[in-house]
mmCIF file of the N, C-alpha and C atoms, coordinates in Angstrom:
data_MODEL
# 
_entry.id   MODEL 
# 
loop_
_atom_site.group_PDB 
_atom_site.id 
_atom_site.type_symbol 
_atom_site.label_atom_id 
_atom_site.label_alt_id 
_atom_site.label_comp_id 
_atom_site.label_asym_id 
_atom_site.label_entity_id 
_atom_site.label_seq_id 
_atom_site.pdbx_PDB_ins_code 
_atom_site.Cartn_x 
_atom_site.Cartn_y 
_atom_site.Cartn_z 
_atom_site.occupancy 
_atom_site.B_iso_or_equiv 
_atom_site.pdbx_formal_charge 
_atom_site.auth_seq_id 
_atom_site.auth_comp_id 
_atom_site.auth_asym_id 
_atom_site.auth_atom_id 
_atom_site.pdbx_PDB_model_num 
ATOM 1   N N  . UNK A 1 1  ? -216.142 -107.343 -77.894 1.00 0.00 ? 1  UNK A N  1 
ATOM 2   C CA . UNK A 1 1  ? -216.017 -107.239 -76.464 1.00 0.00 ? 1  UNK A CA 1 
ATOM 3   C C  . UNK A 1 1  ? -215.531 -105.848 -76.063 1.00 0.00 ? 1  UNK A C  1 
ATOM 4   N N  . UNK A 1 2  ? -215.034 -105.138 -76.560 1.00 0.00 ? 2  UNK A N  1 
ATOM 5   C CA . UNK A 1 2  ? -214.382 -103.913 -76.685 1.00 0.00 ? 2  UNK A CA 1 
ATOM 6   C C  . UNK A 1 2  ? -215.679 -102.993 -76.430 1.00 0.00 ? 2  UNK A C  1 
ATOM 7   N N  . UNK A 1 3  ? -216.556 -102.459 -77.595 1.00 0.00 ? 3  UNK A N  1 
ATOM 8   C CA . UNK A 1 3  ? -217.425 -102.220 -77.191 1.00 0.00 ? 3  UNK A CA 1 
ATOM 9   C C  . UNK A 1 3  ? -217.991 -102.662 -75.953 1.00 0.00 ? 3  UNK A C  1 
ATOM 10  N N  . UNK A 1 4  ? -218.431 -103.398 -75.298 1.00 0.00 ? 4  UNK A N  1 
ATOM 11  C CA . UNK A 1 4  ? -218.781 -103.731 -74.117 1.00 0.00 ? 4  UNK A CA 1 
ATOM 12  C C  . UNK A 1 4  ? -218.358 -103.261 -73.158 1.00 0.00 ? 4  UNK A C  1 
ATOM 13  N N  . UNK A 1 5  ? -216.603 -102.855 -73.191 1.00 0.00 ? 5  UNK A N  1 
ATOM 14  C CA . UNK A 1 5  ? -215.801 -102.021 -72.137 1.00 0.00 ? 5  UNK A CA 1 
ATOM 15  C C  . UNK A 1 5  ? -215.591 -103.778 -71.351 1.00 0.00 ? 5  UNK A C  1 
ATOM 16  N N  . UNK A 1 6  ? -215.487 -104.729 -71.636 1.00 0.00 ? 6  UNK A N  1 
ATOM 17  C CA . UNK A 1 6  ? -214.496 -106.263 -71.479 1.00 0.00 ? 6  UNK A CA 1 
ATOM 18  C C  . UNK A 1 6  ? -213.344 -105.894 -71.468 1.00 0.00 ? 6  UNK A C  1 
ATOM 19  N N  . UNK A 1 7  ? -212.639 -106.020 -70.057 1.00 0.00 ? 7  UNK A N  1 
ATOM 20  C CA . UNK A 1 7  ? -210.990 -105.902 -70.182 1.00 0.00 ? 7  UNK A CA 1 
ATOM 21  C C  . UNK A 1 7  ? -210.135 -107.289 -69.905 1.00 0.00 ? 7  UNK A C  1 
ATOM 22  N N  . UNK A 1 8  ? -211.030 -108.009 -68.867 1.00 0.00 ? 8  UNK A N  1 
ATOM 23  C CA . UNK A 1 8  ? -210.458 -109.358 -68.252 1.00 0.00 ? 8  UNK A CA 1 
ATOM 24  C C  . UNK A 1 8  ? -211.384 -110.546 -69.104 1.00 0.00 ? 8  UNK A C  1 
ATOM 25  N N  . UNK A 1 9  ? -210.991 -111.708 -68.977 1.00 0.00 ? 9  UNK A N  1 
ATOM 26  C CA . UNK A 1 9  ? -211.613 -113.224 -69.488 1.00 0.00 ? 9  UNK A CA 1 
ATOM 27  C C  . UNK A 1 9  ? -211.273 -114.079 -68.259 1.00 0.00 ? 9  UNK A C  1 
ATOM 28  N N  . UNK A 1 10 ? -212.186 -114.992 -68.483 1.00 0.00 ? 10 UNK A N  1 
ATOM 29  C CA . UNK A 1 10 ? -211.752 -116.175 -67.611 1.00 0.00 ? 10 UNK A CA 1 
ATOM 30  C C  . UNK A 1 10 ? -212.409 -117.224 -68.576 1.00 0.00 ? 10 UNK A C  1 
ATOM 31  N N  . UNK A 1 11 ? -210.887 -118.142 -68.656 1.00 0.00 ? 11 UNK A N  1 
ATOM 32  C CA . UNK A 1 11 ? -211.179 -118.957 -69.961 1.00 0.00 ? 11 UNK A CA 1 
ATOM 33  C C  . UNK A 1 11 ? -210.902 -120.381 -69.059 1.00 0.00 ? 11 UNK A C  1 
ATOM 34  N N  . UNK A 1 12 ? -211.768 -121.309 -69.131 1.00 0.00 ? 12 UNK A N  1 
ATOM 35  C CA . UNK A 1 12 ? -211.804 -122.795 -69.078 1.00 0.00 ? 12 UNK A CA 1 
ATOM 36  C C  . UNK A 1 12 ? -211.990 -123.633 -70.508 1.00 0.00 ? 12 UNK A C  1 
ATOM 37  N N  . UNK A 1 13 ? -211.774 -124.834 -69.970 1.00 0.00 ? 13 UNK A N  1 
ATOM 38  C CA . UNK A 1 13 ? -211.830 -125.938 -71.087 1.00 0.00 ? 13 UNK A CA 1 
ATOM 39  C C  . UNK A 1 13 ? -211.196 -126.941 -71.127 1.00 0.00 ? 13 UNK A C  1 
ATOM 40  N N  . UNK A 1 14 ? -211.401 -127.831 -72.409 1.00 0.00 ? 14 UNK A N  1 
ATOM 41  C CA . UNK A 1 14 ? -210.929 -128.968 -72.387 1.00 0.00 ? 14 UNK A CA 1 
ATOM 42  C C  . UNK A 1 14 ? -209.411 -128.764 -73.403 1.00 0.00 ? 14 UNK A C  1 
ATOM 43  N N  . UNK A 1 15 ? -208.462 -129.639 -74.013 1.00 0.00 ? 15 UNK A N  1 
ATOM 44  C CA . UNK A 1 15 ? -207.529 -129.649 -74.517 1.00 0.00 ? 15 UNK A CA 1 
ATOM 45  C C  . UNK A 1 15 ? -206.669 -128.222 -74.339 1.00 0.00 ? 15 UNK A C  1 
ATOM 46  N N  . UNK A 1 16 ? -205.989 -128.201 -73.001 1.00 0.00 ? 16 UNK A N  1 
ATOM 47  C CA . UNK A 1 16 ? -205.505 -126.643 -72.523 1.00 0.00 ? 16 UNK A CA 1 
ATOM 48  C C  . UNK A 1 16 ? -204.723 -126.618 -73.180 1.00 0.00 ? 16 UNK A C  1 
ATOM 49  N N  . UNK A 1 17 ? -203.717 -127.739 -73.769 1.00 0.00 ? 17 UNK A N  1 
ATOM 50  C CA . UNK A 1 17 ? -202.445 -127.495 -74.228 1.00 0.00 ? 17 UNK A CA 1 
ATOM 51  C C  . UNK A 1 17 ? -202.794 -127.047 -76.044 1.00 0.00 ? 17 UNK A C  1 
ATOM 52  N N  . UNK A 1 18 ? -203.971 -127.244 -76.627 1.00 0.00 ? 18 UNK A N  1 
ATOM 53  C CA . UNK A 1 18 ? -204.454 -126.625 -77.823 1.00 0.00 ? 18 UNK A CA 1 
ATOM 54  C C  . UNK A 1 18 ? -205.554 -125.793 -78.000 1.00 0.00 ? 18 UNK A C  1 
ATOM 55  N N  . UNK A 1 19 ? -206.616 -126.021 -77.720 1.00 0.00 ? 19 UNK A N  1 
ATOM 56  C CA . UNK A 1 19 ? -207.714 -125.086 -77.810 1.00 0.00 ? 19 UNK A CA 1 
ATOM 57  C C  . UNK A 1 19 ? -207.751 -123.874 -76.408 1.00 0.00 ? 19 UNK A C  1 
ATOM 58  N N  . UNK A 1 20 ? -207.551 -124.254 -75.143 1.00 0.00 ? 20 UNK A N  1 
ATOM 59  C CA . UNK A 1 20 ? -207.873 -123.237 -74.512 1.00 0.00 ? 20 UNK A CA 1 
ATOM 60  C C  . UNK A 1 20 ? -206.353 -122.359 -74.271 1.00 0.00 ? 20 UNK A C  1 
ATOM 61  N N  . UNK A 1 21 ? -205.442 -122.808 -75.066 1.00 0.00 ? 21 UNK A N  1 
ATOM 62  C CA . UNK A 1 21 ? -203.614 -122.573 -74.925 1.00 0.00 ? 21 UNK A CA 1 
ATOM 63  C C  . UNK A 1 21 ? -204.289 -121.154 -76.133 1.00 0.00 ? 21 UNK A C  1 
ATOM 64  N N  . UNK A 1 22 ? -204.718 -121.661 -77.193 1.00 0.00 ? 22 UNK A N  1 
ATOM 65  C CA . UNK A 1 22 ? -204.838 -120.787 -78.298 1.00 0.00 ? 22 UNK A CA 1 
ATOM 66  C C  . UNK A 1 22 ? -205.789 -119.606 -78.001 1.00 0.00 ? 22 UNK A C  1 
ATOM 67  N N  . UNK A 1 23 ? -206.913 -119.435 -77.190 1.00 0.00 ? 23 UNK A N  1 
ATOM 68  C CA . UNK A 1 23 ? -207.943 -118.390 -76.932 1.00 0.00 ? 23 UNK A CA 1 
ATOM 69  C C  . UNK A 1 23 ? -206.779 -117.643 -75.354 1.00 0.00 ? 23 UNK A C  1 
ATOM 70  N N  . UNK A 1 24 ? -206.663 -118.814 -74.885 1.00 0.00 ? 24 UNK A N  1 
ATOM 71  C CA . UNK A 1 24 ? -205.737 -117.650 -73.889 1.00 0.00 ? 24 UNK A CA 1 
ATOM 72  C C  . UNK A 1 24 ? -204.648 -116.437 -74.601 1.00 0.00 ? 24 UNK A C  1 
ATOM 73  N N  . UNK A 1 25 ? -203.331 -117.019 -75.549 1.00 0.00 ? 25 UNK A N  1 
ATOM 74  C CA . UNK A 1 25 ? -202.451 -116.484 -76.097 1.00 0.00 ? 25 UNK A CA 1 
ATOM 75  C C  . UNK A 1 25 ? -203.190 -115.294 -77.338 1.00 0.00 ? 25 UNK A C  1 
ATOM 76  N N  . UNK A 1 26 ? -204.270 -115.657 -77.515 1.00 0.00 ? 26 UNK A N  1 
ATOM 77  C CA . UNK A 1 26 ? -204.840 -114.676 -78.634 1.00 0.00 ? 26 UNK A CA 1 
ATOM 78  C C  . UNK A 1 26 ? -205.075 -113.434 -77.233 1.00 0.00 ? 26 UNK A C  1 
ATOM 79  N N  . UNK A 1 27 ? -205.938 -113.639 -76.508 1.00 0.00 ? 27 UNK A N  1 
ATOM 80  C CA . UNK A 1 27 ? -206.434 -112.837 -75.927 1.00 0.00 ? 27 UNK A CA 1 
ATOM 81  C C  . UNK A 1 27 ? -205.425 -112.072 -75.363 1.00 0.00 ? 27 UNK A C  1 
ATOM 82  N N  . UNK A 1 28 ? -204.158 -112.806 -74.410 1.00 0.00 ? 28 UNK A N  1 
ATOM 83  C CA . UNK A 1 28 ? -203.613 -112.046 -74.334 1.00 0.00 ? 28 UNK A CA 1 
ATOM 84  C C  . UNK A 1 28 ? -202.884 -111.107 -75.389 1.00 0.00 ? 28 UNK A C  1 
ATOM 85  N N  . UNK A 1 29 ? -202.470 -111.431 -76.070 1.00 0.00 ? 29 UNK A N  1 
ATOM 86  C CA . UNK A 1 29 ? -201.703 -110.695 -77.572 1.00 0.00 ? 29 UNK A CA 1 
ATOM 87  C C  . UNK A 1 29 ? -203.338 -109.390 -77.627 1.00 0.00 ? 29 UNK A C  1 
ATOM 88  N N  . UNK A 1 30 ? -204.135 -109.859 -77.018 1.00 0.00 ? 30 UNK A N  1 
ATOM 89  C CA . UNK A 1 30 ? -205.301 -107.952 -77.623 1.00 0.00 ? 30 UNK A CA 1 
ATOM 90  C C  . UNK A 1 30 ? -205.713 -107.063 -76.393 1.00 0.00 ? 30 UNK A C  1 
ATOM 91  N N  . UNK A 1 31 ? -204.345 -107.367 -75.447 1.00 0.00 ? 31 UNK A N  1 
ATOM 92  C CA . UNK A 1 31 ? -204.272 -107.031 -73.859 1.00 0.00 ? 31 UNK A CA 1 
ATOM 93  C C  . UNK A 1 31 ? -205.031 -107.171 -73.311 1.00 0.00 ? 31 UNK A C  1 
ATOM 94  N N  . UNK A 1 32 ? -206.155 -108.318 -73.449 1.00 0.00 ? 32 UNK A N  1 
ATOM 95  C CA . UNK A 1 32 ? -206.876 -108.319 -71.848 1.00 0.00 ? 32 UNK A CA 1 
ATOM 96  C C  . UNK A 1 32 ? -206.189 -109.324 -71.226 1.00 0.00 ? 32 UNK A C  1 
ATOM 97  N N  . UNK A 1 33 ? -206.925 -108.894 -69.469 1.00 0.00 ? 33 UNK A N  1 
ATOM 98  C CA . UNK A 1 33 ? -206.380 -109.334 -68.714 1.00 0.00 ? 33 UNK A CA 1 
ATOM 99  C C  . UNK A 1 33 ? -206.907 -110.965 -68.878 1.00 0.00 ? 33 UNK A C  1 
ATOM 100 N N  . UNK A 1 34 ? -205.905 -112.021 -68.674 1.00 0.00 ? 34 UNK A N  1 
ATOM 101 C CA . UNK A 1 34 ? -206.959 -113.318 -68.711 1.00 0.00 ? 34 UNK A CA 1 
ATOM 102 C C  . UNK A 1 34 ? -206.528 -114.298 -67.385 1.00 0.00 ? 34 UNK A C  1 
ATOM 103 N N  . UNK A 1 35 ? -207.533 -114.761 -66.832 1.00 0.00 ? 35 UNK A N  1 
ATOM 104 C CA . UNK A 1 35 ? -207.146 -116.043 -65.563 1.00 0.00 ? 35 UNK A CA 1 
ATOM 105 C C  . UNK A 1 35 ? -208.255 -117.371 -66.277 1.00 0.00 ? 35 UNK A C  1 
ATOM 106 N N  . UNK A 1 36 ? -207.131 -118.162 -65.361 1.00 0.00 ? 36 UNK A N  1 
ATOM 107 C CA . UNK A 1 36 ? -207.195 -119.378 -65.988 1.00 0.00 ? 36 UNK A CA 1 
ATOM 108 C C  . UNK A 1 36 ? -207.096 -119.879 -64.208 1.00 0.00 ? 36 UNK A C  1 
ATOM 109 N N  . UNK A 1 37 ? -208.790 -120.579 -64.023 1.00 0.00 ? 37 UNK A N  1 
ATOM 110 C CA . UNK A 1 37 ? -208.735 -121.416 -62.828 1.00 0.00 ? 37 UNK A CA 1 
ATOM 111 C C  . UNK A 1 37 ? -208.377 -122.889 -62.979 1.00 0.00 ? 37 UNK A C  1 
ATOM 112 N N  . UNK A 1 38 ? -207.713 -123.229 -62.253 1.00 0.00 ? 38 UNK A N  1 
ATOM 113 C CA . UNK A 1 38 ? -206.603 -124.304 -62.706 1.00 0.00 ? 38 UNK A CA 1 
ATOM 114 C C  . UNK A 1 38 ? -207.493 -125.214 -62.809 1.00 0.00 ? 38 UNK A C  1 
ATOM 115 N N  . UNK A 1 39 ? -208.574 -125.809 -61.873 1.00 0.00 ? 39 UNK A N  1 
ATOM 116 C CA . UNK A 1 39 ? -209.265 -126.589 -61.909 1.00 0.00 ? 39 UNK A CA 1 
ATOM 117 C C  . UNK A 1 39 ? -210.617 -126.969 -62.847 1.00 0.00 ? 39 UNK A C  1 
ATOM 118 N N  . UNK A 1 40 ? -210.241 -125.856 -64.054 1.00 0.00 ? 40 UNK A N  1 
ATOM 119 C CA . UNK A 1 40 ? -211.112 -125.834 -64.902 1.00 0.00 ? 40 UNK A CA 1 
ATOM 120 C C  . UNK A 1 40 ? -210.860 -126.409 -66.103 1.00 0.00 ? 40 UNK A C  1 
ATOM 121 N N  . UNK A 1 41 ? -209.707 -126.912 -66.305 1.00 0.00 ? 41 UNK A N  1 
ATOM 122 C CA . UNK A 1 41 ? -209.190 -127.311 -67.366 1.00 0.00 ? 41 UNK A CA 1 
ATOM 123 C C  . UNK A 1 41 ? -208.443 -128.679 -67.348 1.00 0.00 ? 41 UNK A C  1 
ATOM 124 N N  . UNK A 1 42 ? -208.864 -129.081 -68.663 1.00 0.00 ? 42 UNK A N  1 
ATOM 125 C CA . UNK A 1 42 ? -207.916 -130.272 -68.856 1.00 0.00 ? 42 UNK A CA 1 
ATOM 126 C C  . UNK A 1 42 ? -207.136 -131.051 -70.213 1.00 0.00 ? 42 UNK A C  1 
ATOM 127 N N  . UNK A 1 43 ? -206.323 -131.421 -70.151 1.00 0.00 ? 43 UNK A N  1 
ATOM 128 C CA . UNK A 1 43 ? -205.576 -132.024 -70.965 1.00 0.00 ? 43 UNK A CA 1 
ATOM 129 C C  . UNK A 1 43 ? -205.545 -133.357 -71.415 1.00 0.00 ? 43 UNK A C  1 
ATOM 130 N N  . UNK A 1 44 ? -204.842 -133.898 -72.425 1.00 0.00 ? 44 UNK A N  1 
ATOM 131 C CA . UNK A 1 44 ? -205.242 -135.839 -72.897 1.00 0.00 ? 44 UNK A CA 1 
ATOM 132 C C  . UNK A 1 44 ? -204.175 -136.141 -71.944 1.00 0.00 ? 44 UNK A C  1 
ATOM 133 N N  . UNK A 1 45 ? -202.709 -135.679 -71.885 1.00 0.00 ? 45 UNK A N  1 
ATOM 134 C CA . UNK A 1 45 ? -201.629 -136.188 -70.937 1.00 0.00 ? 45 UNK A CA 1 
ATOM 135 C C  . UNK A 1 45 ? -201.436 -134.968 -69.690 1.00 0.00 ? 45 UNK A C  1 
ATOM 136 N N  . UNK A 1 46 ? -201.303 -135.478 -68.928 1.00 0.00 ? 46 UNK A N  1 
ATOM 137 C CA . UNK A 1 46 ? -200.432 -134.346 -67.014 1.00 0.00 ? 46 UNK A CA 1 
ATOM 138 C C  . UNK A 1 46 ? -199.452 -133.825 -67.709 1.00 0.00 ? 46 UNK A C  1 
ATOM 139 N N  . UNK A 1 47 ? -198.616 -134.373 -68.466 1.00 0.00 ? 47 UNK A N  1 
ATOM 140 C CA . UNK A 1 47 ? -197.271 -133.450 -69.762 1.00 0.00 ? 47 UNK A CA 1 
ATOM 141 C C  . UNK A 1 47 ? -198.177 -132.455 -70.109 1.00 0.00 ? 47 UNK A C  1 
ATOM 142 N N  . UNK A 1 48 ? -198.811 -132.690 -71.086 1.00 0.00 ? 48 UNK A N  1 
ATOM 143 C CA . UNK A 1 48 ? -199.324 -131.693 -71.784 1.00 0.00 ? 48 UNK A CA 1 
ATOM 144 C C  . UNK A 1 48 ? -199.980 -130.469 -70.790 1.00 0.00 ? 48 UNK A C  1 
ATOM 145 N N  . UNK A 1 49 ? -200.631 -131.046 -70.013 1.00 0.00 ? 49 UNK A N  1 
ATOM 146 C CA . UNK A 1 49 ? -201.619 -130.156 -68.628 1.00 0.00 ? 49 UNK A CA 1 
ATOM 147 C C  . UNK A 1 49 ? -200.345 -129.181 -68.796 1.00 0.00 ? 49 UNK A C  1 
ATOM 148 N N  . UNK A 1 50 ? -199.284 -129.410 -67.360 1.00 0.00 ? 50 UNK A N  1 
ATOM 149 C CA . UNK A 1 50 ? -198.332 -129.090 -67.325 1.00 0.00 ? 50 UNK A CA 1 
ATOM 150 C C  . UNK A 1 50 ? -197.351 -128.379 -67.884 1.00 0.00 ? 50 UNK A C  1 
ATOM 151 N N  . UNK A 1 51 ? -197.192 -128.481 -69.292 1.00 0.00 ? 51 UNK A N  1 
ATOM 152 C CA . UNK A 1 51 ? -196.671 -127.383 -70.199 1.00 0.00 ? 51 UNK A CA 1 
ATOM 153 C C  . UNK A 1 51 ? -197.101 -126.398 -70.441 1.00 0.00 ? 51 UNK A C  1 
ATOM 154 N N  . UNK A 1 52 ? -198.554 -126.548 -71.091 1.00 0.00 ? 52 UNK A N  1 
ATOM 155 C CA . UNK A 1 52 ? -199.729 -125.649 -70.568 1.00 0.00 ? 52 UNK A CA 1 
ATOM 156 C C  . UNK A 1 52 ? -199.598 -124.266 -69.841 1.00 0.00 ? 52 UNK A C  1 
ATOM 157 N N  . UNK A 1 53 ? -199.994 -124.863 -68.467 1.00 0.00 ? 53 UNK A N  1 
ATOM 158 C CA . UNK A 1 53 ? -199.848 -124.387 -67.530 1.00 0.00 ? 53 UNK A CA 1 
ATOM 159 C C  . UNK A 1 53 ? -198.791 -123.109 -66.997 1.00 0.00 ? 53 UNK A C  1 
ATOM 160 N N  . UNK A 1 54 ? -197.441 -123.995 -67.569 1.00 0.00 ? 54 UNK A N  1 
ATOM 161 C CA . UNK A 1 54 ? -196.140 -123.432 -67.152 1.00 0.00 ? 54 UNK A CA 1 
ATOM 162 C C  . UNK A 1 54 ? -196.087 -122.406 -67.835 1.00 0.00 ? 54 UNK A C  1 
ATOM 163 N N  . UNK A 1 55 ? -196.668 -122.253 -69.361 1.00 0.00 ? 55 UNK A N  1 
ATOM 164 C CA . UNK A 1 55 ? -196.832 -121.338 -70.660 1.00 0.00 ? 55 UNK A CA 1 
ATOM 165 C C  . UNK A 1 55 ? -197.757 -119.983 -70.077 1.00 0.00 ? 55 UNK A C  1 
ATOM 166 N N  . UNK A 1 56 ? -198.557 -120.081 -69.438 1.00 0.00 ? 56 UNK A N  1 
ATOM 167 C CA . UNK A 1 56 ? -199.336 -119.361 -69.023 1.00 0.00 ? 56 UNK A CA 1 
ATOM 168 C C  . UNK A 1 56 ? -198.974 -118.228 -68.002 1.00 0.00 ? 56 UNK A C  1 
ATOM 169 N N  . UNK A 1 57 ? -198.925 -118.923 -66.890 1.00 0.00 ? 57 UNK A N  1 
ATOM 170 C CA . UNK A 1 57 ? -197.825 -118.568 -66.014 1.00 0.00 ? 57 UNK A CA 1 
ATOM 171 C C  . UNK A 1 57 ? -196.866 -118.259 -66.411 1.00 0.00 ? 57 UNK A C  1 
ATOM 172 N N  . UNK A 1 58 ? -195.721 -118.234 -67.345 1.00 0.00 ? 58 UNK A N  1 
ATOM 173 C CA . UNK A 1 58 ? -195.111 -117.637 -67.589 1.00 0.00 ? 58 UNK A CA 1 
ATOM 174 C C  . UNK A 1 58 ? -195.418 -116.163 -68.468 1.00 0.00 ? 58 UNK A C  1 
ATOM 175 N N  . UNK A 1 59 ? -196.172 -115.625 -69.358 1.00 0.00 ? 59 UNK A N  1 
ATOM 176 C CA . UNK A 1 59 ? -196.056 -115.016 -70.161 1.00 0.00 ? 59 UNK A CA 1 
ATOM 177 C C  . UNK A 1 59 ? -197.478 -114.638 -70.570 1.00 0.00 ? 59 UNK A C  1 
ATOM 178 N N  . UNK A 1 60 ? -198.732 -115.615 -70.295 1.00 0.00 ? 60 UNK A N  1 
ATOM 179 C CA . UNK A 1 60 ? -200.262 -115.134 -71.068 1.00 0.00 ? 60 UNK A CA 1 
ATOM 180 C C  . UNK A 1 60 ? -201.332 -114.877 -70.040 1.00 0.00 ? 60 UNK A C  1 
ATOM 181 N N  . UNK A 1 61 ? -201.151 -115.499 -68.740 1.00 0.00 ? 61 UNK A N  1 
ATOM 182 C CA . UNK A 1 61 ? -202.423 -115.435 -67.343 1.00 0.00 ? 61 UNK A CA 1 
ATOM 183 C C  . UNK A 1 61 ? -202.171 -115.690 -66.633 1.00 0.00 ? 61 UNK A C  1 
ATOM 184 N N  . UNK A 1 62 ? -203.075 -115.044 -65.670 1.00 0.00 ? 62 UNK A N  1 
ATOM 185 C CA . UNK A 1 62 ? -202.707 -115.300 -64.324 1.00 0.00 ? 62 UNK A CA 1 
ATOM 186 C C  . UNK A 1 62 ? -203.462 -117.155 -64.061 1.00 0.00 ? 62 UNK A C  1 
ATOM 187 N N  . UNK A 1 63 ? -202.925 -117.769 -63.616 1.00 0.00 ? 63 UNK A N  1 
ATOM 188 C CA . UNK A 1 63 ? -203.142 -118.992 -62.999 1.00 0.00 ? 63 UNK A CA 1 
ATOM 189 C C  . UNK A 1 63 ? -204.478 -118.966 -61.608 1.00 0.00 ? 63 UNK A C  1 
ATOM 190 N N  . UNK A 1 64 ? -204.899 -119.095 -61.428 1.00 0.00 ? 64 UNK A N  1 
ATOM 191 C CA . UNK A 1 64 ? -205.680 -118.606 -59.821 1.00 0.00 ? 64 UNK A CA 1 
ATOM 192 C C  . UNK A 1 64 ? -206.008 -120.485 -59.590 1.00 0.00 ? 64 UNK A C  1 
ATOM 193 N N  . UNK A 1 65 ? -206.752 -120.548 -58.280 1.00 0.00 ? 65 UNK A N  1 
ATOM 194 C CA . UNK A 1 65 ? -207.662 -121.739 -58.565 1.00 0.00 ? 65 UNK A CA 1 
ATOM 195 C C  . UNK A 1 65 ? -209.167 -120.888 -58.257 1.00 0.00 ? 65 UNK A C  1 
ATOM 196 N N  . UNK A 1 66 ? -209.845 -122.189 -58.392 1.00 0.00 ? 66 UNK A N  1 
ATOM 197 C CA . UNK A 1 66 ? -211.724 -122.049 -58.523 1.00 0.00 ? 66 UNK A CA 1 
ATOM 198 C C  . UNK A 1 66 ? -211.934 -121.146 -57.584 1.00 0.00 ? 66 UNK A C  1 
ATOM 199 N N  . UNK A 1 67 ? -211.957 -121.451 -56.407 1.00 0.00 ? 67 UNK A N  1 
ATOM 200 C CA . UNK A 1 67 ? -212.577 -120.699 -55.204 1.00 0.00 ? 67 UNK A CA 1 
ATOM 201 C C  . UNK A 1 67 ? -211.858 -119.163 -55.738 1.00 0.00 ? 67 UNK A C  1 
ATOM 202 N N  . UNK A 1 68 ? -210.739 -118.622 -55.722 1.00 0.00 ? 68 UNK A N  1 
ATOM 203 C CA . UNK A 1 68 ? -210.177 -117.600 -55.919 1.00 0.00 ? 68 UNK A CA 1 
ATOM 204 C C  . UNK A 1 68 ? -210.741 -116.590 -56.522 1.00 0.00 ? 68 UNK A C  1 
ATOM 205 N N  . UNK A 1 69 ? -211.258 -116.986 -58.047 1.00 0.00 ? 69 UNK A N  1 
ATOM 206 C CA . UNK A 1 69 ? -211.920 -116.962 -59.529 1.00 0.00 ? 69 UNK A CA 1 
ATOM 207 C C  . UNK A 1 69 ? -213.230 -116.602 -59.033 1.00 0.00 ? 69 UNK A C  1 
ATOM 208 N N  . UNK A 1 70 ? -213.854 -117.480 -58.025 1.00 0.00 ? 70 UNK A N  1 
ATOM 209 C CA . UNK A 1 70 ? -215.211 -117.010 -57.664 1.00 0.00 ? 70 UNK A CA 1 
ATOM 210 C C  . UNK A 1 70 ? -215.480 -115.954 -56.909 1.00 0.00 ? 70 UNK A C  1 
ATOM 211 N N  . UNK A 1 71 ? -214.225 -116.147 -55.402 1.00 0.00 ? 71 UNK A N  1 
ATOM 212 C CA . UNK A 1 71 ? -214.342 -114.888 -54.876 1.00 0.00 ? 71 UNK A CA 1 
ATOM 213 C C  . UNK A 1 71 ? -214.356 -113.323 -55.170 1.00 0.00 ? 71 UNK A C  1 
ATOM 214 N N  . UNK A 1 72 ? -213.256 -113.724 -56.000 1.00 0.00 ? 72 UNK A N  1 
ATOM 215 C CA . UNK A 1 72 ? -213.195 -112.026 -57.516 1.00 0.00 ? 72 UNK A CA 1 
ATOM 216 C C  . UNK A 1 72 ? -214.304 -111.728 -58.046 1.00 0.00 ? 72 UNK A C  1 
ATOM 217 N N  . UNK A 1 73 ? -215.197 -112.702 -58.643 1.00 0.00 ? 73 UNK A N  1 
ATOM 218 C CA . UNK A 1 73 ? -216.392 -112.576 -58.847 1.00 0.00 ? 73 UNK A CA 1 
ATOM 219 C C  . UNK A 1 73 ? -217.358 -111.972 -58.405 1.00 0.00 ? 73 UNK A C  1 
ATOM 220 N N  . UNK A 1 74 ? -217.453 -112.693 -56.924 1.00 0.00 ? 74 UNK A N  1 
ATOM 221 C CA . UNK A 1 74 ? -218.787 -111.781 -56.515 1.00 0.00 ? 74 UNK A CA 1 
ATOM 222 C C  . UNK A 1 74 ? -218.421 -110.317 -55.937 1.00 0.00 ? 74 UNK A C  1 
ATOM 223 N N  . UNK A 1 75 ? -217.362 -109.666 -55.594 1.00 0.00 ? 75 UNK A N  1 
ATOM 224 C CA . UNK A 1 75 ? -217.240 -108.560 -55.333 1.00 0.00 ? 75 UNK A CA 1 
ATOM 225 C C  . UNK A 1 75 ? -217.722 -107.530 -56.553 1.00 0.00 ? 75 UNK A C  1 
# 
């Protein structure tokens, strides 16, 4: 992606609190920028969602919702 000149991600998915928890925290750890539209993701428990979430927001992405994510987009 580097080659490409890729600085940002926008990562969705299923099991946030393991699989899309793990591509977010990698990515951030190789400094790109990453958002995570809230409504794109989901978890087996609202706990888990929720921890998730809070993990992110704290320390690996920006949080946005859908519409937000899209509007950034088309500009």
């Amino acid at each position: 992606m580097r080659g490409l000149d890729i600085e940002s991600l926008v990562v969705v998915g299923i099991a946030t609190n393991v699989c899309v928890e793990s591509t977010i925290r990698d990515a951030s750890y190789r400094d790109y920028n990453v958002f995570l539209p809230i409504e794109a993701t989901a978890s087996y428990t609202v706990e888990q969602e929720i921890g998730a979430i809070g993990n992110f927001e704290f320390a690996f992405a920006r949080v946005v919702s859908l519409d937000n994510m899209i509007n950034k987009l088309k500009k």
